[in-house]
TISE-165484 format. One record per residue (C-alpha): residue number from 0; residue in one letter; x, y negated, z negated. Coordinates in nm, 3 decimals. Layout:
<nodes>
<node vovex="NUM" zavo="a" X="X" Y="Y" Z="Z"/>
...
</nodes>
This chain:
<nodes>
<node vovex="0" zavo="x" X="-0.800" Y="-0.921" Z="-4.100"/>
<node vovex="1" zavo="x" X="-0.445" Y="-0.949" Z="-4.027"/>
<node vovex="2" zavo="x" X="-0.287" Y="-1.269" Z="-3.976"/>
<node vovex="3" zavo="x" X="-0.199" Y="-1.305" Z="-3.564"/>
<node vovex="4" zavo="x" X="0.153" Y="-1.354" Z="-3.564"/>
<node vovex="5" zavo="x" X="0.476" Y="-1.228" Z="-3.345"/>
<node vovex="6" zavo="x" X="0.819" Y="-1.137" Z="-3.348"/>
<node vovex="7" zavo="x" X="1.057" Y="-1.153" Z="-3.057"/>
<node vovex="8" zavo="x" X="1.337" Y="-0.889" Z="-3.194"/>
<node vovex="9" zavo="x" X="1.698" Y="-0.902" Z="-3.001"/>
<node vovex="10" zavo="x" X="1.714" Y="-0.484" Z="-2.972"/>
<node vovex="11" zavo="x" X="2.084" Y="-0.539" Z="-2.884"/>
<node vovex="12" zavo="x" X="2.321" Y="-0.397" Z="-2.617"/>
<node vovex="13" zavo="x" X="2.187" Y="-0.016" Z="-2.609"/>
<node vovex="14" zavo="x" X="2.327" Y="0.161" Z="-2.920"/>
<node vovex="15" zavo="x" X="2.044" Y="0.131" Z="-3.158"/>
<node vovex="16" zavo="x" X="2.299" Y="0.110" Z="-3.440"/>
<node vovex="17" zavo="x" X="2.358" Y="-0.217" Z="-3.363"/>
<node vovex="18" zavo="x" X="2.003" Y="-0.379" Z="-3.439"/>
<node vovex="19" zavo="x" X="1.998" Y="-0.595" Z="-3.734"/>
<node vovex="20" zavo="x" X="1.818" Y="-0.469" Z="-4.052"/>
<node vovex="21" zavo="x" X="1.569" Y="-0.751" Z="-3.998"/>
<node vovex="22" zavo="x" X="1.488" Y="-0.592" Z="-3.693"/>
<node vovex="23" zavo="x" X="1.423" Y="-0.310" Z="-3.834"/>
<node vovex="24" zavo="x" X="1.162" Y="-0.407" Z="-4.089"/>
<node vovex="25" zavo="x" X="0.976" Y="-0.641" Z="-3.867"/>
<node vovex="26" zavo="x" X="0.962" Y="-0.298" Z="-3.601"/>
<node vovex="27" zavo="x" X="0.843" Y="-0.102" Z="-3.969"/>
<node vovex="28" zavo="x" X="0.566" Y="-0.395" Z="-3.992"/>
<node vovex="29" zavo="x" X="0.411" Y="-0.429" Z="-3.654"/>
<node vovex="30" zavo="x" X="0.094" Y="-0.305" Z="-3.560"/>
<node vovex="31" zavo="x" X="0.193" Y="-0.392" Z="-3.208"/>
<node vovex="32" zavo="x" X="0.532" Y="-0.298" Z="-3.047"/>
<node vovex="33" zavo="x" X="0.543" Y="-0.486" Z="-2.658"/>
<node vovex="34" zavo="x" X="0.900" Y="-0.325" Z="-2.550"/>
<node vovex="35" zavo="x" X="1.106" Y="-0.353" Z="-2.247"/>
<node vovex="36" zavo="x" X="1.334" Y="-0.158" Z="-2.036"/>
<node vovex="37" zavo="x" X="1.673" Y="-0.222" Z="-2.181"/>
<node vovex="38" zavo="x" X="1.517" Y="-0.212" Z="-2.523"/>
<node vovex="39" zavo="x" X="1.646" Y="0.178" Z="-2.690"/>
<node vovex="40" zavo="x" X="1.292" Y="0.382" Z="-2.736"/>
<node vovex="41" zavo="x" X="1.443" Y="0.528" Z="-3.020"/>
<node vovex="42" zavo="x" X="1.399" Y="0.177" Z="-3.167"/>
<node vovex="43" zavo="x" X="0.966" Y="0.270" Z="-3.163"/>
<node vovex="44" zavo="x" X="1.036" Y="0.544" Z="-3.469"/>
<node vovex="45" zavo="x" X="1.057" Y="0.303" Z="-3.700"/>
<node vovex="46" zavo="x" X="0.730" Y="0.219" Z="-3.612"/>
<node vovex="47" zavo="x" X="0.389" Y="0.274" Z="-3.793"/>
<node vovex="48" zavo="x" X="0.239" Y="0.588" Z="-3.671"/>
<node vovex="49" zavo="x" X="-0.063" Y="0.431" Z="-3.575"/>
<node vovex="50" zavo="x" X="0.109" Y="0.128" Z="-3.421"/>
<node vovex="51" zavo="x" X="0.043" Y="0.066" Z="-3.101"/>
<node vovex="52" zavo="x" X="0.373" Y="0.095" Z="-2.823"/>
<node vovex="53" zavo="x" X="0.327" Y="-0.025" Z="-2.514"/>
<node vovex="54" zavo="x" X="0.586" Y="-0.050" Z="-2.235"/>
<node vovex="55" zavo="x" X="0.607" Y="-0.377" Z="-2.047"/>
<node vovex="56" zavo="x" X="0.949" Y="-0.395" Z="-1.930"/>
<node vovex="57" zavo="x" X="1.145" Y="-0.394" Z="-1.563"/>
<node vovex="58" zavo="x" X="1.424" Y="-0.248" Z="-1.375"/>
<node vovex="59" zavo="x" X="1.537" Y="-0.372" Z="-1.035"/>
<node vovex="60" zavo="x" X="1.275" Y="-0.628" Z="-1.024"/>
<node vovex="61" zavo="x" X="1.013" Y="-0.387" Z="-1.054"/>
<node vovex="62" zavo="x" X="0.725" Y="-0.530" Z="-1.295"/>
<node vovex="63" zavo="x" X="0.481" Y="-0.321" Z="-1.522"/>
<node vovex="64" zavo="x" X="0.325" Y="-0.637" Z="-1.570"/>
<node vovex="65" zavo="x" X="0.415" Y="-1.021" Z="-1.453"/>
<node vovex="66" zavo="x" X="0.575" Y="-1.278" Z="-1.710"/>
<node vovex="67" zavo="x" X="0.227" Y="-1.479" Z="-1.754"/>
<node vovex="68" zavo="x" X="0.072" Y="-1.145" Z="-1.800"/>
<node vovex="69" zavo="x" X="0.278" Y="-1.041" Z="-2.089"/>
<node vovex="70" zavo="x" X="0.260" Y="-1.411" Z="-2.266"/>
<node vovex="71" zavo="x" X="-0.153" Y="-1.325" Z="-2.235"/>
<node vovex="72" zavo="x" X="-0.071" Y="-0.950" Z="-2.333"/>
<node vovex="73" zavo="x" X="0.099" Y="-1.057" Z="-2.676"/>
<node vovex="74" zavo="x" X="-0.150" Y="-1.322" Z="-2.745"/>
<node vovex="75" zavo="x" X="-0.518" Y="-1.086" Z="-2.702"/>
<node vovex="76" zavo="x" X="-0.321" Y="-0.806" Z="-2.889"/>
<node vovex="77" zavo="x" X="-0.170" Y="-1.091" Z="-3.208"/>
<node vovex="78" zavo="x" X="-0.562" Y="-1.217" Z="-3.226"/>
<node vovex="79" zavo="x" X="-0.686" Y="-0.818" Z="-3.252"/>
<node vovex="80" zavo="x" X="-0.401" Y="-0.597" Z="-3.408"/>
<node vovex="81" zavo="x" X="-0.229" Y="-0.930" Z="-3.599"/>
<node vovex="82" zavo="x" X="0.148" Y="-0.870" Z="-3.612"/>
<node vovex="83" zavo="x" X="0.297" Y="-0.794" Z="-3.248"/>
<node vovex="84" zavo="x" X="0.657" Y="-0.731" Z="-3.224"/>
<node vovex="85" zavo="x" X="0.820" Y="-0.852" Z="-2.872"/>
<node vovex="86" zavo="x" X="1.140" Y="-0.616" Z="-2.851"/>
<node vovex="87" zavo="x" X="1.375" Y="-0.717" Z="-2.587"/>
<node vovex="88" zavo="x" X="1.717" Y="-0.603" Z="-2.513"/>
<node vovex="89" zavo="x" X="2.006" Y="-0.777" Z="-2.609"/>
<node vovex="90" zavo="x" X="1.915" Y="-1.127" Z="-2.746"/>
<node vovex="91" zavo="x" X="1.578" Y="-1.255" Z="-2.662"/>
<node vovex="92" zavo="x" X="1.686" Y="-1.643" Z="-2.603"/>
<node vovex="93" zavo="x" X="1.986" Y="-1.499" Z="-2.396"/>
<node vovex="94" zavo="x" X="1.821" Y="-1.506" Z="-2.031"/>
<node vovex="95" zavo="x" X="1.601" Y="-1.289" Z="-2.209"/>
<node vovex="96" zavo="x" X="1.243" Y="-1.549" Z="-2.105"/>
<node vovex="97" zavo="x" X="1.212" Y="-1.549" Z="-2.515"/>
<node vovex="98" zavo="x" X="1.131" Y="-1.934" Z="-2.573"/>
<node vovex="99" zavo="x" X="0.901" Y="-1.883" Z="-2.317"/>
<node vovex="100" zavo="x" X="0.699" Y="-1.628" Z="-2.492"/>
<node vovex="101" zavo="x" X="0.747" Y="-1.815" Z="-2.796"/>
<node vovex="102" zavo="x" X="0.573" Y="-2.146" Z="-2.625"/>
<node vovex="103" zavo="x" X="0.282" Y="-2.000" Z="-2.473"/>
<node vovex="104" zavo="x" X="0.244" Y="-1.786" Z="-2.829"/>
<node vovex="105" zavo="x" X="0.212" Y="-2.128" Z="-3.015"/>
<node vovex="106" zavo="x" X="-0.045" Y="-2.276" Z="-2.785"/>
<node vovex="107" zavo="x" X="-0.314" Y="-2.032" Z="-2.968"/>
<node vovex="108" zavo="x" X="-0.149" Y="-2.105" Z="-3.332"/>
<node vovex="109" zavo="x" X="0.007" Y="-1.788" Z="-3.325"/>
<node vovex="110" zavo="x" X="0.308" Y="-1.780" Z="-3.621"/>
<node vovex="111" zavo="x" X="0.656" Y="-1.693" Z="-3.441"/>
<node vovex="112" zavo="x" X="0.955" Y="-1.611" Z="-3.577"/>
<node vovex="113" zavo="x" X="1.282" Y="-1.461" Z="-3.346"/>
<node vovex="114" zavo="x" X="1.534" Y="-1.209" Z="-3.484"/>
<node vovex="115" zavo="x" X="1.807" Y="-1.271" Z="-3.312"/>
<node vovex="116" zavo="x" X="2.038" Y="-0.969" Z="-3.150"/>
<node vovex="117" zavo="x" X="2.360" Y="-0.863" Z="-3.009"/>
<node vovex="118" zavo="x" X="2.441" Y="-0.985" Z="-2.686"/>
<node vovex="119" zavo="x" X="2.550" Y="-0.735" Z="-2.425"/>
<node vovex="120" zavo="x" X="2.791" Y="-0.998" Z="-2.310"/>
<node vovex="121" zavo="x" X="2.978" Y="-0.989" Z="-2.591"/>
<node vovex="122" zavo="x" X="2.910" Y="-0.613" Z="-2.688"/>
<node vovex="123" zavo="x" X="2.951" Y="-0.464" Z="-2.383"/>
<node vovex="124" zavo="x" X="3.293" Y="-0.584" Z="-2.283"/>
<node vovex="125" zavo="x" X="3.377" Y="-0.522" Z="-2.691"/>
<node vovex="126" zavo="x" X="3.274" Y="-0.146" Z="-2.634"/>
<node vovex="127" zavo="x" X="3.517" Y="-0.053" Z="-2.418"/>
<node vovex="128" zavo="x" X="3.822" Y="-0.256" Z="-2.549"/>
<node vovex="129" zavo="x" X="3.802" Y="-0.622" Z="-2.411"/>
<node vovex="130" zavo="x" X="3.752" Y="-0.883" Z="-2.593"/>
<node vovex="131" zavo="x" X="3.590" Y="-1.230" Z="-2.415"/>
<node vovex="132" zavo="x" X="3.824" Y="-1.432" Z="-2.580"/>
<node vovex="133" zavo="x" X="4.203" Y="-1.365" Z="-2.712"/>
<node vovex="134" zavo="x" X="4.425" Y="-1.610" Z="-2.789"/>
<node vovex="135" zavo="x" X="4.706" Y="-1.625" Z="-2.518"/>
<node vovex="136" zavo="x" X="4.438" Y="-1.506" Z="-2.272"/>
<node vovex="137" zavo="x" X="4.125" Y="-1.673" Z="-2.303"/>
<node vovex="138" zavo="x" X="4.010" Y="-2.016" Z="-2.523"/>
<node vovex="139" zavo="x" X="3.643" Y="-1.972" Z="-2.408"/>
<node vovex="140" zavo="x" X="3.403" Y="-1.822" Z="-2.230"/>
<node vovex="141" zavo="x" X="3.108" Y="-1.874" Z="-2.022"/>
<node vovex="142" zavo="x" X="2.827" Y="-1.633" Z="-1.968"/>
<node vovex="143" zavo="x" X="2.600" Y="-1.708" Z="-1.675"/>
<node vovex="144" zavo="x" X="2.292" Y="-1.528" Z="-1.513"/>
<node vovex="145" zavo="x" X="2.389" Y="-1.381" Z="-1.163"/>
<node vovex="146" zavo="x" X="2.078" Y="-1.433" Z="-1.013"/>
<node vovex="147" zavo="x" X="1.839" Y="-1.780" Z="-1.068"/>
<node vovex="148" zavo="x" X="1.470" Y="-1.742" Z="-1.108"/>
<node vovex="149" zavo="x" X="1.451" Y="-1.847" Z="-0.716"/>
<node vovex="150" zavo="x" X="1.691" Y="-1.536" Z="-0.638"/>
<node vovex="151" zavo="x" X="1.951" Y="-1.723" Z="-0.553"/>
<node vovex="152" zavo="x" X="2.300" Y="-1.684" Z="-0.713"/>
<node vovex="153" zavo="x" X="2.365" Y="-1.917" Z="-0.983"/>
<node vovex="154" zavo="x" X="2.573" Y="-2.231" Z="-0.868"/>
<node vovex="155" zavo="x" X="2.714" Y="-2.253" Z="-1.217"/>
<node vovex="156" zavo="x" X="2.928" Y="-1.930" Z="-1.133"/>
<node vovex="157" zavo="x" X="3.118" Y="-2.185" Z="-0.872"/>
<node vovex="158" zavo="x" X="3.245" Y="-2.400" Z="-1.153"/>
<node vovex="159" zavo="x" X="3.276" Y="-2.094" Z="-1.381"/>
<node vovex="160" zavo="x" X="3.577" Y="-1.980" Z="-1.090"/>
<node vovex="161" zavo="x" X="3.733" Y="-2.313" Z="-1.142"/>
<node vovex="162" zavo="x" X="3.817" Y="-2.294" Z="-1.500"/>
<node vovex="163" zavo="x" X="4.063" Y="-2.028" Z="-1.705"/>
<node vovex="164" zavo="x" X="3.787" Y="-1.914" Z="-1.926"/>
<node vovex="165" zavo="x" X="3.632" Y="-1.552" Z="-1.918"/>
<node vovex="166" zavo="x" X="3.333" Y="-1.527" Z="-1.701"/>
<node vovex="167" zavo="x" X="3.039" Y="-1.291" Z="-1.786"/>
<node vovex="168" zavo="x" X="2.761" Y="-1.270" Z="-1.577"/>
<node vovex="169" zavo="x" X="2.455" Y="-1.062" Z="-1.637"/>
<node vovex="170" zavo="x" X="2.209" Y="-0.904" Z="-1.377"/>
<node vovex="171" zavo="x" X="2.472" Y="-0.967" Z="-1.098"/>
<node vovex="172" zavo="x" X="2.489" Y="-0.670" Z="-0.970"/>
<node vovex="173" zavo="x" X="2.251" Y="-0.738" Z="-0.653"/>
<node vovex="174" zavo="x" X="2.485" Y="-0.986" Z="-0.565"/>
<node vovex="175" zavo="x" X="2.825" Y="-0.858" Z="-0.660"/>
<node vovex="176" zavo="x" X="2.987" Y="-0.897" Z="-0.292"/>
<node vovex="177" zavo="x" X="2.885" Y="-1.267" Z="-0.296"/>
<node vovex="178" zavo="x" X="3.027" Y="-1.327" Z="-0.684"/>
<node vovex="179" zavo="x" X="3.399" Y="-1.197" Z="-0.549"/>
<node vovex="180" zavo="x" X="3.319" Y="-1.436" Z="-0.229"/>
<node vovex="181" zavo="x" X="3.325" Y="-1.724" Z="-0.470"/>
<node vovex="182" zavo="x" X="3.612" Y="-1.634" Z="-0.693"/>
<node vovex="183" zavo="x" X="3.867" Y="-1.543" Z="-0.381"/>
<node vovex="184" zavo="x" X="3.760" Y="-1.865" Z="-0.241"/>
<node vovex="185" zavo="x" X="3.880" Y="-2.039" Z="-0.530"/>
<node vovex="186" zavo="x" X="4.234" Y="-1.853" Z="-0.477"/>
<node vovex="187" zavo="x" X="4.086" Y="-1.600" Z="-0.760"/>
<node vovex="188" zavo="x" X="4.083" Y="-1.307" Z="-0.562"/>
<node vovex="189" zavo="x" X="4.403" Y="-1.100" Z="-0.788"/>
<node vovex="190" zavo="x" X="4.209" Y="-1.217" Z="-1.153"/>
<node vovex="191" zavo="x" X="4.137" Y="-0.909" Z="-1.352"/>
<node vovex="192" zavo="x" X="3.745" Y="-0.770" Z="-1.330"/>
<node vovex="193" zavo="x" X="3.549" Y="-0.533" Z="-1.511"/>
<node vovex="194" zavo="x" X="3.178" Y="-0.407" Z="-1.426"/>
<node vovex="195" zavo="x" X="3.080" Y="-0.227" Z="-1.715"/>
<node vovex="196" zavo="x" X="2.766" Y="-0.036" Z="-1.705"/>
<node vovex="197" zavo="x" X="2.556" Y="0.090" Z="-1.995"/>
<node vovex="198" zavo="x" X="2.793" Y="-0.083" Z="-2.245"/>
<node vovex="199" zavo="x" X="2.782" Y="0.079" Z="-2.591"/>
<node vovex="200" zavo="x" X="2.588" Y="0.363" Z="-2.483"/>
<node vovex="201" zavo="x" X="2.663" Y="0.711" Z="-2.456"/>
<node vovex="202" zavo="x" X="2.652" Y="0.722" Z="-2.092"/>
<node vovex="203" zavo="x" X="2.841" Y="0.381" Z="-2.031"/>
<node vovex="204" zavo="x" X="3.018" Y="0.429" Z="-1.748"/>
<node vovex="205" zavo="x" X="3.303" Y="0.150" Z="-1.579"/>
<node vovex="206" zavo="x" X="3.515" Y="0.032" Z="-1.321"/>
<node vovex="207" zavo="x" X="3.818" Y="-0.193" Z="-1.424"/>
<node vovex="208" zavo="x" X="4.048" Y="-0.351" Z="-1.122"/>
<node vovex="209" zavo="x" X="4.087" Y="-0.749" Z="-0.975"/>
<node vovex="210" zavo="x" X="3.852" Y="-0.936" Z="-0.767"/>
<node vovex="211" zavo="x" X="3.973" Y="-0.797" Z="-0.451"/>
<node vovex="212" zavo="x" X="3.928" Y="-0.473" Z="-0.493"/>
<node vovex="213" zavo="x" X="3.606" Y="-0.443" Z="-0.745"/>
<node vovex="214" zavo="x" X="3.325" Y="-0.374" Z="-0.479"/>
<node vovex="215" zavo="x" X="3.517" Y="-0.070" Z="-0.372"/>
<node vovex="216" zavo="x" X="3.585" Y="0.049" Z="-0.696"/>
<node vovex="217" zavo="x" X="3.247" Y="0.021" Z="-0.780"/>
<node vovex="218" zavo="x" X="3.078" Y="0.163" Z="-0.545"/>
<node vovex="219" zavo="x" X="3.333" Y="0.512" Z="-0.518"/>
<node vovex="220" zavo="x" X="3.211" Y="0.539" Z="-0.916"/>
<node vovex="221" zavo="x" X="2.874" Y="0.493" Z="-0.857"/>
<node vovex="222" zavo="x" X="2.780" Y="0.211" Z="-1.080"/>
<node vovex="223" zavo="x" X="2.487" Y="0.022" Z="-1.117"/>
<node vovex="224" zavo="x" X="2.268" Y="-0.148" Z="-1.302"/>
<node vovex="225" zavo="x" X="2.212" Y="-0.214" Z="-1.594"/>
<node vovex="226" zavo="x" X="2.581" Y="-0.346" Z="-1.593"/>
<node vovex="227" zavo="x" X="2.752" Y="-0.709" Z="-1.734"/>
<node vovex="228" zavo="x" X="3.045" Y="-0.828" Z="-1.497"/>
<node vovex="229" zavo="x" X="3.338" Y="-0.968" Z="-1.645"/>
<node vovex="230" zavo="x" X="3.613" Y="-1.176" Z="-1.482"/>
<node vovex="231" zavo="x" X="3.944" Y="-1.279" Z="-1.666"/>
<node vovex="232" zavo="x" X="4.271" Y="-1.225" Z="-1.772"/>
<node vovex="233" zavo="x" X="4.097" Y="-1.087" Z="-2.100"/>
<node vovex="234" zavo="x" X="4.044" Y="-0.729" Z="-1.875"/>
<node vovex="235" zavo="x" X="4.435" Y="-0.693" Z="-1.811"/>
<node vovex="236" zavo="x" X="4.452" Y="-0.615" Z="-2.176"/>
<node vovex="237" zavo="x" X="4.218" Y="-0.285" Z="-2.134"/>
<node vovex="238" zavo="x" X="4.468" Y="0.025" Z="-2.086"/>
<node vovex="239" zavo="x" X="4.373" Y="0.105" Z="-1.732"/>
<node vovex="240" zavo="x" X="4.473" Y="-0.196" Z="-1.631"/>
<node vovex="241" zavo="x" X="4.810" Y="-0.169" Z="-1.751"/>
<node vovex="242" zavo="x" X="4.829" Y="0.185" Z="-1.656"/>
<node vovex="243" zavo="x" X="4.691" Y="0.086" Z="-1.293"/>
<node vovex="244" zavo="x" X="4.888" Y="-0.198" Z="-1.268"/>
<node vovex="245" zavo="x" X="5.225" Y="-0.132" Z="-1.454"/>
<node vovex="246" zavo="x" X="5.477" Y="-0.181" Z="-1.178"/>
<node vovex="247" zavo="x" X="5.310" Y="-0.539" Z="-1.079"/>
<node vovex="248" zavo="x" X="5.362" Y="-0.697" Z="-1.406"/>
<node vovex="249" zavo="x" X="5.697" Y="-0.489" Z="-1.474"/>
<node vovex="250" zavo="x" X="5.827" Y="-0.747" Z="-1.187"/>
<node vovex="251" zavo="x" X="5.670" Y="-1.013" Z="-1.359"/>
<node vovex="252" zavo="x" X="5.373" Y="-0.981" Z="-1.322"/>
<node vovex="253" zavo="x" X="5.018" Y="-1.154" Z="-1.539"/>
<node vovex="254" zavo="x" X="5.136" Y="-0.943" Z="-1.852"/>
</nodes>
């Protein structure tokens, strides 16, 4: 019998190019894949043929199957198949409910191990040109979750609008209106912003303008999730910016 054991695998931002090779042999090893939504399918190839791949991911908030659910899904399936791979998009211990899996795993002396991935709030700005931090522009950065586990918006975003870092803020997108409410308020509303949809995919699709103006510009190009926000004087350095906003900083402007 197989020992019961299981690997939470970061899948990364969407391009399944960037997956680690580590990932990759654990995937070639499972006899269980548990995979979510933002996860690449084409990742489930590498898989044994007779492996089992289940779907247990979400979009929008809608659930296959609840949190508790899935912690009880990988640990019946690691005590029958032995080893279950958890792949998750991005990297499972970034607001990816990872160390929770993890926790309940080990309550039923289940072996764990976690192969970490690429962030989409790093990769996802990177795709497309911007980098979170450049020196001149940006000493650090925070990246925050847009929306709590109660469904409110985050109160570290507040203090995130205070300080000159870059701030990245995953599954905001619900509450987009309300994220440019706190930045103008904290006389933010001209900072550079970038909503960047499917980042590093094929199909990534963006909107690049300032505070002020970025829940227009969004919504006339249709974007949605999945998408990572970005807000700092990093996105002034992505050509449409400068192209957009040429004659501000020719008369002195951020640049």
């Amino acid at each position: 019998m197989n020992i019961p054991r299981l690997t939470l695998i970061g899948a990364g931002p969407g391009d399944i190019d960037l997956v680690t090779m580590k990932g990759i042999r654990a995937i070639k090893s499972a006899d269980v894949v548990l995979y979510d939504a933002l996860a690449n399918e084409e990742l489930l190839a590498f898989a044994k043929p007779n492996a089992l791949r289940i779907y247990v991911g979400k979009r929008l908030g809608k659930y296959v199957y609840t949190q508790e659910e899935i912690n009880q899904k990988i640990v019946a399936l690691a005590l029958e198949y032995g080893h279950v791979v958890r792949l998750k998009g991005g990297d499972p211990f970034v607001f990816g409910r990872g160390f929770e899996e993890i926790e309940y795993a080990r309550n039923f002396n289940i072996e764990c191990e976690v192969v970490s991935g690429v962030t989409s709030a790093i990769a996802a700005p990177a795709s497309i040109g911007i980098p979170v931090t450049t020196r001149g522009f940006a000493e650090s950065f925070w990246v925050i979750t847009g929306t709590t586990k109660a469904g409110t918006l985050s109160n570290d975003i507040a203090l995130a609008a205070q300080s000159s870092a870059t701030v990245v803020i995953l599954m905001g997108m619900s509450k987009l209106a309300q994220i440019c409410e706190v930045f103008s308020s904290h006389g933010k509303s001209e900072t550079p912003m970038a909503v960047i949809q499917n980042g590093t995919r094929k199909n990534v699709n963006f909107a690049i303008g300032t505070v002020s103006t970025m829940t227009q510009t969004v919504k006339a190009q249709q974007i949605s999730n999945p998408a990572v926000i970005v807000i700092g004087e990093v996105v002034s350095l992505h050509p449409s910016f400068i192209e957009k906003f040429s004659d501000e900083m020719a008369l002195g402007g951020r640049l």
